[in-house]
C-alpha positions in Angstrom: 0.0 0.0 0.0 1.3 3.6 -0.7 1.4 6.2 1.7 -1.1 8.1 0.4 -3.6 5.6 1.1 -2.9 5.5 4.6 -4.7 8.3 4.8 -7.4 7.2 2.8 -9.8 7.7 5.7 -9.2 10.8 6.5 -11.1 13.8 5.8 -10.3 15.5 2.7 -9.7 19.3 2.5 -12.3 20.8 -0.1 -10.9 22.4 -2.6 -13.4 24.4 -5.1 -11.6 26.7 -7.1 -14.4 27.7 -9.8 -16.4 30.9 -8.2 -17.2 32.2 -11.3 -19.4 28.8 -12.3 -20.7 28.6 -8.7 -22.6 31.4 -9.4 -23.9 30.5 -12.2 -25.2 27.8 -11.2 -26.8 29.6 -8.5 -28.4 31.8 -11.0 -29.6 28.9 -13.2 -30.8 27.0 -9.4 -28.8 24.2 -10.6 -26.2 23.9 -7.9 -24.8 20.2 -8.1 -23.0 18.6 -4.6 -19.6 18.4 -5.7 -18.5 18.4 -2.2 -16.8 15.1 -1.8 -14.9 15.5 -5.2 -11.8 17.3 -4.4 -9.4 16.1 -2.0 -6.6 18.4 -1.4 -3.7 16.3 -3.0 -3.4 13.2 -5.1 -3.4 10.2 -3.9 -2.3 6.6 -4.5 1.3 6.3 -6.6 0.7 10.0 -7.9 0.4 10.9 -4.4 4.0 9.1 -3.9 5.0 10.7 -7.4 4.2 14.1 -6.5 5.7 13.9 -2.5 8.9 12.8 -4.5 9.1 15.9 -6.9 8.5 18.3 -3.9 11.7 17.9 -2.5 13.1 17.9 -5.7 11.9 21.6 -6.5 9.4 23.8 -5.0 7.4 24.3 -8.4 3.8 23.3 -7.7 2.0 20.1 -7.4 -0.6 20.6 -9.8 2.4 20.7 -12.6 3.8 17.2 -11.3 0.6 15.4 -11.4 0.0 16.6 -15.1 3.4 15.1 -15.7 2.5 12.0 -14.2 -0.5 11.1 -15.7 0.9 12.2 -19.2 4.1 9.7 -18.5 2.1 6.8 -17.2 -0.8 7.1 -20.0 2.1 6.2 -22.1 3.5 3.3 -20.1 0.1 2.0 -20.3 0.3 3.1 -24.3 -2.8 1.0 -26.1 -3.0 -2.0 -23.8 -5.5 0.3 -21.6 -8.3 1.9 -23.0 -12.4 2.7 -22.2 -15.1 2.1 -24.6 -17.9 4.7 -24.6 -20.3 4.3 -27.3 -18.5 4.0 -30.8 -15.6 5.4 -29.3 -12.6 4.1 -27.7 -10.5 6.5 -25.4 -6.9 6.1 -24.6 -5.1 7.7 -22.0 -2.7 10.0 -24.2 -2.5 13.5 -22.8 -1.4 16.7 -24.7 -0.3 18.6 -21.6 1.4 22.5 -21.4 2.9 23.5 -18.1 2.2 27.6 -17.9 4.2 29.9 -16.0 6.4 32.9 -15.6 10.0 31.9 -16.6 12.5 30.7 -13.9 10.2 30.8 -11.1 7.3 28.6 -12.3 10.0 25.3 -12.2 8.4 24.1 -15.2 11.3 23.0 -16.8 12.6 21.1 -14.0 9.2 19.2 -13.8 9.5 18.1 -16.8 13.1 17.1 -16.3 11.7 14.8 -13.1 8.7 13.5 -15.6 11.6 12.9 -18.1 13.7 10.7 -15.4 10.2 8.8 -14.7 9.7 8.1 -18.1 13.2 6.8 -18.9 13.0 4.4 -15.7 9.5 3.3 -17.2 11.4 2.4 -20.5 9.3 5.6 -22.3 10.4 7.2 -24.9 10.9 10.9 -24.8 10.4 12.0 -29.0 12.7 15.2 -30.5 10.8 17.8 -31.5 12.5 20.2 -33.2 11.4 18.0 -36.6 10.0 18.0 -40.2 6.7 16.4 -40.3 8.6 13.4 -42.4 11.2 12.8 -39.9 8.7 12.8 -37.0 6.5 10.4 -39.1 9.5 7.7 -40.2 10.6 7.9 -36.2 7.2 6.6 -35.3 6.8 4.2 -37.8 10.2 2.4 -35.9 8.6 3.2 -32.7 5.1 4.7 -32.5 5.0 5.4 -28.7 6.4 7.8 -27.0 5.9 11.7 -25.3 7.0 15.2 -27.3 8.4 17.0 -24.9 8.7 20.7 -25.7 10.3 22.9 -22.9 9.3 25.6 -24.6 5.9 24.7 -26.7 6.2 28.0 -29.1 9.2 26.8 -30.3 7.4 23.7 -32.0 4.7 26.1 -32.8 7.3 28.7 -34.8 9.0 25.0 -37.0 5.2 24.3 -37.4 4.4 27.3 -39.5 7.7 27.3 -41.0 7.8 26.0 -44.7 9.1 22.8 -44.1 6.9 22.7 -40.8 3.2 22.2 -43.0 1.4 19.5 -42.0 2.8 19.0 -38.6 -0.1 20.6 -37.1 -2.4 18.3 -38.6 -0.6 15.0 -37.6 -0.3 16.2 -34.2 -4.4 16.4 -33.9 -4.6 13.0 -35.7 -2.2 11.4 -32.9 -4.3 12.7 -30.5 -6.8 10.5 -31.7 -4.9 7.2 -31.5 -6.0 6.0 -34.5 -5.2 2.4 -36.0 -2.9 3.7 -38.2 -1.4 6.6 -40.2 -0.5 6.3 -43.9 1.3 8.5 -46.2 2.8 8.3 -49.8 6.7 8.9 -49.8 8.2 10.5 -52.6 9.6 7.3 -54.0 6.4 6.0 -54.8 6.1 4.1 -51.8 4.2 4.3 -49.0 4.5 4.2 -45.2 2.5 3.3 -42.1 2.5 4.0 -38.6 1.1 0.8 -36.7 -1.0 1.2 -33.5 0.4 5.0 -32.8 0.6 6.7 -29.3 1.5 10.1 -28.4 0.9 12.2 -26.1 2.6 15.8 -25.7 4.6 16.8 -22.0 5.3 20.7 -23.2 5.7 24.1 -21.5 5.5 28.0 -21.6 4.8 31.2 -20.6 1.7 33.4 -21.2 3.7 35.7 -23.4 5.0 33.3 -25.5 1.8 31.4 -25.9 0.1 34.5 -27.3 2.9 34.7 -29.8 2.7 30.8 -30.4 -1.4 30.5 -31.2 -3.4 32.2 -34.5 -7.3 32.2 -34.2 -7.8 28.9 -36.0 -5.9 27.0 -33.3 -7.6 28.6 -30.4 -11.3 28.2 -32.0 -10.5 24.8 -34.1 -9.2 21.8 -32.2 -5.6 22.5 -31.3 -6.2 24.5 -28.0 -9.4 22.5 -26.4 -7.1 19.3 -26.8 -4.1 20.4 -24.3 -4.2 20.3 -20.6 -3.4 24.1 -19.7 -1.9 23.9 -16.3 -1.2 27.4 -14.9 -0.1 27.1 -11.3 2.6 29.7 -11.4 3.6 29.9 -7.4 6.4 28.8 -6.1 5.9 27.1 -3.2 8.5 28.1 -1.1 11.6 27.0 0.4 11.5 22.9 1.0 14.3 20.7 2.8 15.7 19.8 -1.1 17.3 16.1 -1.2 16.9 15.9 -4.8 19.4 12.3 -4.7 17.6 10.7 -2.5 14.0 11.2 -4.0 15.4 10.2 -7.4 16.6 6.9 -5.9 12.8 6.5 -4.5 11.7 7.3 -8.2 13.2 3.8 -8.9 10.8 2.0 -6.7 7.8 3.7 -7.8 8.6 2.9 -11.2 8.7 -0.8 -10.2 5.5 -0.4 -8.5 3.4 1.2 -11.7 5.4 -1.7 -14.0 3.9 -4.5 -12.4 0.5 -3.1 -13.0 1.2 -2.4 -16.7 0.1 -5.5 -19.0 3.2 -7.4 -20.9 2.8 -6.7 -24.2 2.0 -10.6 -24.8 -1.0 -9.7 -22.7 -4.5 -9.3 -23.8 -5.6 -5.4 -24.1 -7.7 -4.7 -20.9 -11.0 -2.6 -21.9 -11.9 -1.5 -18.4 -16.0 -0.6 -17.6 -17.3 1.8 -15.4 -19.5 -0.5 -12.5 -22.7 1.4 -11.7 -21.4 3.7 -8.4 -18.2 5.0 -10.7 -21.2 6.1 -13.4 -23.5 7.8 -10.8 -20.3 10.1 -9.8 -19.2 10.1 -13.3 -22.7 12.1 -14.5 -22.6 15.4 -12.3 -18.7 16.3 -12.7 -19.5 16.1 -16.8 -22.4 18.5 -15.9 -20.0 20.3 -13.3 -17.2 20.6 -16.5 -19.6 21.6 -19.0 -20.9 24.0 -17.0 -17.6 25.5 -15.7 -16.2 25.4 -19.3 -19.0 26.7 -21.3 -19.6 29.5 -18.8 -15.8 30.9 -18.0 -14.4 30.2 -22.1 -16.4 32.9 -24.3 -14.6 31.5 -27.6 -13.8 27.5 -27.1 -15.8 26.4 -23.7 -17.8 23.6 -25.8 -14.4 22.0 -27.1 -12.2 22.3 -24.0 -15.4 21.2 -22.3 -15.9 17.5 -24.3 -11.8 17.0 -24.3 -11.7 17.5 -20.1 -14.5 15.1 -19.7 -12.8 12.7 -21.8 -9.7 13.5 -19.3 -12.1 12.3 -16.4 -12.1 8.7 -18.2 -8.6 8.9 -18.8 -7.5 9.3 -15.6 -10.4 7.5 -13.9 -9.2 4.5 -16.3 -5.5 4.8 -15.1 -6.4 5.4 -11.7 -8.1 1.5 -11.8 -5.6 0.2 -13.6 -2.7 1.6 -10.9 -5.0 0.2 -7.8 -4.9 -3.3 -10.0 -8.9 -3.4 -10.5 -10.2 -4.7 -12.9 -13.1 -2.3 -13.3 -13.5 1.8 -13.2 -14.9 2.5 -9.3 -15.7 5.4 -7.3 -12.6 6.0 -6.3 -11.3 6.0 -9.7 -13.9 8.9 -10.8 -12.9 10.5 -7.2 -9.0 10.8 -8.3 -9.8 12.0 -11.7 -12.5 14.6 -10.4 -9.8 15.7 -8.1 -6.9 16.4 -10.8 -9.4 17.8 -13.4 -11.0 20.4 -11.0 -7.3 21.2 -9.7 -6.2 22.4 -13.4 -9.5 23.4 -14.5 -9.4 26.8 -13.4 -6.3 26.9 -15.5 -8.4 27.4 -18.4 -9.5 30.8 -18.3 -6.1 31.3 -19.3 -7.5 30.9 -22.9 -9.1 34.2 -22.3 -6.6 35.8 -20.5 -3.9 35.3 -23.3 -5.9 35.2 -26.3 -8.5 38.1 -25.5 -5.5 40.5 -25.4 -2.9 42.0 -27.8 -2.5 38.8 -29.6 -5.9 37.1 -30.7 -8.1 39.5 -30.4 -6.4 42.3 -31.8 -6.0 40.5 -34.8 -9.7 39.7 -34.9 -10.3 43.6 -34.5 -8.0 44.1 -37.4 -10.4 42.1 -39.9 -13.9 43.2 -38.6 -12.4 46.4 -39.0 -11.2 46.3 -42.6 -15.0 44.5 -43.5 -16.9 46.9 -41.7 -15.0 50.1 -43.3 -15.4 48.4 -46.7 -19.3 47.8 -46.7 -19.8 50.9 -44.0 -22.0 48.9 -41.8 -23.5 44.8 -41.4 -26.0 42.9 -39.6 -24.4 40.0 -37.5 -25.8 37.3 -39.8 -23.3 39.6 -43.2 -20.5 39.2 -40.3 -20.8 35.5 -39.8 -21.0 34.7 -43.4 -18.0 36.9 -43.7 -15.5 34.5 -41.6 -17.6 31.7 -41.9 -15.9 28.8 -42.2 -13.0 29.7 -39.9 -15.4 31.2 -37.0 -18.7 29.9 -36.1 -22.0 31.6 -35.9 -21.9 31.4 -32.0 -17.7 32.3 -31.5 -18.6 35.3 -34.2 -21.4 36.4 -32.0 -18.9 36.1 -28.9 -16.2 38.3 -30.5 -19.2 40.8 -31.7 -20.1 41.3 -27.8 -16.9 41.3 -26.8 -15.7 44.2 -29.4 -19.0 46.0 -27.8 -18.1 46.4 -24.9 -14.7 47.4 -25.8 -16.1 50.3 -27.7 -14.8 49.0 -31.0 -18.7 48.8 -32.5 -21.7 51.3 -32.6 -24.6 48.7 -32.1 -27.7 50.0 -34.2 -31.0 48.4 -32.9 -33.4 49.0 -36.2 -36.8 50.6 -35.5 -40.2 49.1 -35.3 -40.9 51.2 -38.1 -37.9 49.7 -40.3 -39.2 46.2 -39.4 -42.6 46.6 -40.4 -41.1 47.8 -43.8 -39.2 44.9 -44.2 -42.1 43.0 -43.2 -40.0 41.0 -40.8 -38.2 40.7 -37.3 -34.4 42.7 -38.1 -31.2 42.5 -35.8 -28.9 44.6 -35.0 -26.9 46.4 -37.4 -22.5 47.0 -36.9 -20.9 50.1 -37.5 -17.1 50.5 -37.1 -16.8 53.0 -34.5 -13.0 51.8 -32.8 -9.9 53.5 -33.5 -8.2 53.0 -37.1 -6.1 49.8 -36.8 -4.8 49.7 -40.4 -2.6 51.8 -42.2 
């Protein structure tokens, strides 16, 4: 038994760390009892993980139990997975550590995650690739973690020349699918067998606003990483980095013997009927948060965190050596996802600044000065595809209430003359961005 289960009796410590959703649900009165769903640290072998990297460095917790889960969901690669509906999920993660530089110790959690991996026989994938290379290395060896200590890095060789496509076969990875073809130049062609990546990367807010365009924070690259932002240090800790790096070697043997030999069958673990009944209100509780706090992707970063939830809950059975998903399992999960959930609102809080949005302000301007004024339905159509009707509507509120429109509500009059109900029509009111 670990010694985080020794206190498994105990009394958690509530943590609840989404106000903002609290009160929305007080407003809708729709207030779910998420009380018992937090404990104040991991438990189980994270727990052990995570009391390990604390006396390595004083970066925070939540960082090391993304690492872990990310490291162990490969160890477990394809032999673990969940089948819900047509779907089957594997425990892959694509997971960014956010901080300040130097202070945040995001580097040196990765570094820890990095000694775990090697002890677990993991492979830890370059990065700094062509979309070929990265495709022949996986065809030799399809499973493994990207690590990227500094995430914009990968971004910048991604829109380089020789960088196209790499976007594209990172959010087909994330899907694990059966396999990945391509045609060589040769004539040939080459196939990556049973692939399985997931993504241990890291930066700051600054550099993430440089890193991201509007398609990859309203298509599917943002929703599908794990935004930790847990920036405080923690303070000054007893350090005996040696001798909790010679512990990491036990715990390593400990989460081996629970990972099936590869001559094993693959284990498709179930959910028994108390692990579904918890399961039910923390989707609600992460739709809810999601949807509420994320003006431009709350609906994608919603759906990828409850599929998180299975992940974890999956892995979390699997660790414990059960052969079925319990209440405990959905407990531990609940726990890590409400921990980095209020991470999140980081989306707005690079995006919605001088990088994103400013560039969004740009285009609505040049439309708007071009045709002299639009009704939101003329706007949609006018970035449709690359922005839905409902994210144009959210940048169209947003640009209100920074002054950036005049908002002209059409008369009853005007209506009657048209012979139907009109909205709003946009004006360009802001201050000239171009030229």
């Amino acid at each position: 038994m670990s010694e985080a289960d020794t206190h498994a009796d105990a009394p958690p410590r509530i943590v609840f760390p989404f106000k903002a959703a609290a009160r929305w649900w007080e407003s809708k009165g729709e207030v779910p009892d998420l009380s018992w769903l937090v404990f104040d640290k991991p438990r189980g072998l994270c727990g052990d993980y995570v009391k390990i990297a604390e006396h390595v460095t004083d970066a925070r917790w939540a960082y090391h139990e993304a690492c872990f889960w990310t490291v162990v969901g490969v160890a477990f690669g394809r032999k673990v997975s969940v089948q819900m509906g047509p779907t089957k999920i594997f425990a892959n993660f694509f997971t960014c550590l956010v901080g300040p530089s130097s202070r945040a110790r995001k580097t040196t959690s990765i570094d820890i995650a990095a000694h775990l991996a090697k002890l677990l026989g993991v492979k830890m994938l370059p990065v700094d690739v062509t979309p070929e290379r990265l495709f022949a290395i996986l065809v030799e060896k399809p499973r493994g973690v990207l690590a990227c200590r500094e995430f914009s890095s990968f971004m910048t060789t991604a829109r380089k020349q020789y960088g196209q496509g790499l976007i594209e076969m990172i959010l087909e990875l994330y899907d694990c699918p059966d396999e990945m073809c391509r045609s060589t130049k040769g004539g040939g062609d080459e196939t990556i067998n049973m692939p399985f990546v997931s993504i241990l990367a890291a930066s700051t807010p600054q550099m993430l606003r440089v890193a991201f365009t509007t398609v990859d924070v309203t298509g599917g690259l943002v929703p599908r990483f794990l935004l930790v932002c847990r920036p405080e240090a923690r303070g000054a800790l007893e350090m005996q980095p040696a001798m909790e790096l010679d512990k990491m070697g036990v715990l390593a043997k400990s989460i081996m013997e629970k990972v099936p030999s590869d001559e094993a069958d693959d284990v498709c673990l179930e959910f028994d009927a108390g692990a579904m009944a918890e399961l039910t209100p923390m989707f609600q509780a992460v739709h809810a948060y999601a949807t509420n706090l994320i003006r431009m992707s709350g609906e994608a970063v919603a759906e990828r965190l409850k599929q998180v939830l299975i992940k974890v809950s999956a892995l979390s059975a699997m660790l414990r050596g059960s052969d079925k998903i319990r209440e405990l399992d959905v407990q531990e999960a609940a726990g890590f996802v409400l921990r980095i959930l209020c991470g999140h609102d980081i989306i707005n809080n690079i995006f919605w600044t001088e990088g994103i949005f400013a560039e969004l302000v740009v285009r609505v301007e040049e439309v708007l000065t071009e045709k002299g004024q639009m009704t939101r339905r003329q706007l949609s159509r006018a970035f449709y595809p690359s922005l839905s009707r409902k994210k144009m509507e959210a940048i169209l509120m947003l640009m209100e209430d920074a002054g950036f429109l005049e908002v002209i509500k059409p008369s009853k009059d005007e209506e009657k003359t048209r012979g139907q109900p009109m909205g709003p029509v946009y004006r360009w009111k802001g201050p000239r961005h171009g030229g």
